[in-house]
MIFIVO-440289 format. One record per residue (C-alpha): x, y, z; residue in one letter. Coordinates in nm, 3 decimals. Example, Ala and Ser with C-alpha at 12.3 -4.5 7.8 and 13.67 -1.06 7.14 Angstrom:
BEGIN
@X:1.230&Y:-0.450&Z:0.780&type:a
@X:1.367&Y:-0.106&Z:0.714&type:s
END
This chain:
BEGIN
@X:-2.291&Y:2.220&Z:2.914&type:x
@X:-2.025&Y:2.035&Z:3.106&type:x
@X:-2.159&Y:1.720&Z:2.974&type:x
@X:-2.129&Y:1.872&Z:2.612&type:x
@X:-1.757&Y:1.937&Z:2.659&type:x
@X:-1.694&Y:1.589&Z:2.816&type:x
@X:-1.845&Y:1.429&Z:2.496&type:x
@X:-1.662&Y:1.660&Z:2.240&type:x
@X:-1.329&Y:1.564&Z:2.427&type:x
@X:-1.417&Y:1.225&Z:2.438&type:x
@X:-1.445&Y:1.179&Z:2.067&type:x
@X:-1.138&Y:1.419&Z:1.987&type:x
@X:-0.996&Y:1.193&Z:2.167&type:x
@X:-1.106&Y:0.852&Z:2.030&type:x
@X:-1.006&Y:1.028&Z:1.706&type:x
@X:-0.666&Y:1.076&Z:1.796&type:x
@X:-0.622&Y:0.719&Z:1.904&type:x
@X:-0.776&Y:0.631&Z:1.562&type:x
@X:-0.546&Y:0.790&Z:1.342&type:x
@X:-0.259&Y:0.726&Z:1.558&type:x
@X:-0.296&Y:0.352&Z:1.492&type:x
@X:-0.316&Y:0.445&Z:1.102&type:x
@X:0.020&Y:0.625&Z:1.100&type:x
@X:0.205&Y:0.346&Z:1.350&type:x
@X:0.082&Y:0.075&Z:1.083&type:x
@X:0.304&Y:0.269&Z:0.779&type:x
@X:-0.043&Y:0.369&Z:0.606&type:x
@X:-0.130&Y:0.706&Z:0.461&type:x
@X:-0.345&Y:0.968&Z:0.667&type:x
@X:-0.744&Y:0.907&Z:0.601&type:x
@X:-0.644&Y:0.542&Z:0.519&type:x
@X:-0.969&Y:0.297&Z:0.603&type:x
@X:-0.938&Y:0.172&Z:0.929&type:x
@X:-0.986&Y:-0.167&Z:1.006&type:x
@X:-0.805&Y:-0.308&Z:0.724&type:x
@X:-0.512&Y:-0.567&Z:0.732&type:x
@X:-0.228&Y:-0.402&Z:0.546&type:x
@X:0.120&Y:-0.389&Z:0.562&type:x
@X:0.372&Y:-0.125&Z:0.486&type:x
@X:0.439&Y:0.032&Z:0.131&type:x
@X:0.617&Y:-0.219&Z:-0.049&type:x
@X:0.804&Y:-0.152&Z:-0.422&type:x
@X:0.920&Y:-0.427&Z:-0.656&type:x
@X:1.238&Y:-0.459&Z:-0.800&type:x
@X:1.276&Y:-0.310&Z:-1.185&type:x
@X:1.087&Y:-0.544&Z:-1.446&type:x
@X:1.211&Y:-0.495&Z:-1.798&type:x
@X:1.042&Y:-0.569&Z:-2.194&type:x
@X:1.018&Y:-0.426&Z:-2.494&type:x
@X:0.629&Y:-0.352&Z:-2.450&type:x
@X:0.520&Y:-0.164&Z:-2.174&type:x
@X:0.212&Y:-0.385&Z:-2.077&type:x
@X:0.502&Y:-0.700&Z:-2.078&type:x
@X:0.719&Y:-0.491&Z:-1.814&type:x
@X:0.378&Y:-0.402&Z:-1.563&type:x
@X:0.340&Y:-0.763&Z:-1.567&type:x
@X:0.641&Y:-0.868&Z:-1.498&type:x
@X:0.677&Y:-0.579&Z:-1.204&type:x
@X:0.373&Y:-0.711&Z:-1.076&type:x
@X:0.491&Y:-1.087&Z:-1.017&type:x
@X:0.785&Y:-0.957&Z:-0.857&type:x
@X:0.548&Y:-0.769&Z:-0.664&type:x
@X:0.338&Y:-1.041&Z:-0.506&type:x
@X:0.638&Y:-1.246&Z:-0.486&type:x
@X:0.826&Y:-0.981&Z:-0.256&type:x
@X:0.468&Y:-0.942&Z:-0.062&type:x
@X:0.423&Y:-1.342&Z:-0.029&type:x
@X:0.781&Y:-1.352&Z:0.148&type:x
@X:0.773&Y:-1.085&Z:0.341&type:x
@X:0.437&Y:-1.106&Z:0.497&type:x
@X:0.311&Y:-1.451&Z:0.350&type:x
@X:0.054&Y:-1.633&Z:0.105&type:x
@X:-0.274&Y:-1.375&Z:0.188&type:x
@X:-0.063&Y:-1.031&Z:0.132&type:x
@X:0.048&Y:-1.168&Z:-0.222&type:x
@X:-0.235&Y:-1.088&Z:-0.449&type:x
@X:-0.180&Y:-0.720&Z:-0.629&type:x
@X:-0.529&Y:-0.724&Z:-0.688&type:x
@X:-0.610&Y:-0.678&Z:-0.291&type:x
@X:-0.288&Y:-0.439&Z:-0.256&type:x
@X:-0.431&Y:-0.050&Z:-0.167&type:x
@X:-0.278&Y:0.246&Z:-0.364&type:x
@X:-0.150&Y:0.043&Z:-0.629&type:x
@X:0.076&Y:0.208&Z:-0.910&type:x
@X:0.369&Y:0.170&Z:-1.147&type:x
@X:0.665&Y:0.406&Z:-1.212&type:x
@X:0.765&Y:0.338&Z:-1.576&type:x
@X:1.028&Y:0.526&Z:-1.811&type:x
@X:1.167&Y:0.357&Z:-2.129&type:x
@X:1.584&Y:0.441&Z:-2.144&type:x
@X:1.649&Y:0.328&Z:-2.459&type:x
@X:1.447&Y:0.052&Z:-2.616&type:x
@X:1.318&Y:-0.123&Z:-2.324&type:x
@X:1.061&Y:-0.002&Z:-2.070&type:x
@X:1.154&Y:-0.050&Z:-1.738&type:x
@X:0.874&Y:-0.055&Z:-1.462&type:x
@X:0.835&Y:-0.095&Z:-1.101&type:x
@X:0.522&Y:-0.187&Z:-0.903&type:x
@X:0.403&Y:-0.020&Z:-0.581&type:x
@X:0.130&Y:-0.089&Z:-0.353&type:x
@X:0.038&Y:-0.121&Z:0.040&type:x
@X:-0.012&Y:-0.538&Z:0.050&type:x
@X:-0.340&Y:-0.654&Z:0.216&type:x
@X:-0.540&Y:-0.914&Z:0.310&type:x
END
């Protein structure tokens, strides 16, 4: 029995120091561990008259933020985790921003 308890503690524990490192790296709660990610990271505002013109645009300004802050392997969007846009079109223009946690 006493060996029982140990083990329970032991991983309670080891779970604690697990998602402590998650929430010290910036990254949401149940987040994979073990992957090289930096904290949440928004573009500045892209604007066009199409909507798909304005992601893209939001995008590059993405990667380009990502590559300067944390360098040439945290650029791509494509590797970024919880990846999304905020759009709203005042006007005639849409205006969009990207979001995303930049990885590896």
């Amino acid at each position: 029995m006493y060996s029982r308890v140990l083990t329970l503690s032991t991983i309670a524990a080891g779970l604690f120091v697990l998602n402590a490192g998650s929430a010290s790296a910036g990254l949401p709660t149940g987040f994979v561990n073990g992957l090289d990610c930096k904290g949440f990271h928004h573009s500045p505002t892209a604007k066009a008259k199409k909507q798909s013109k304005a992601k893209q645009r939001a995008r590059g300004k993405w990667e380009s933020l990502a590559r300067k802050n944390y360098g040439w392997s945290y650029r791509k969007w494509n590797k970024g985790k919880f990846k999304h846009y905020d759009c709203s079109k005042p006007g005639g223009w849409w205006h969009c921003k990207a979001a995303a946690y930049p990885c590896k």
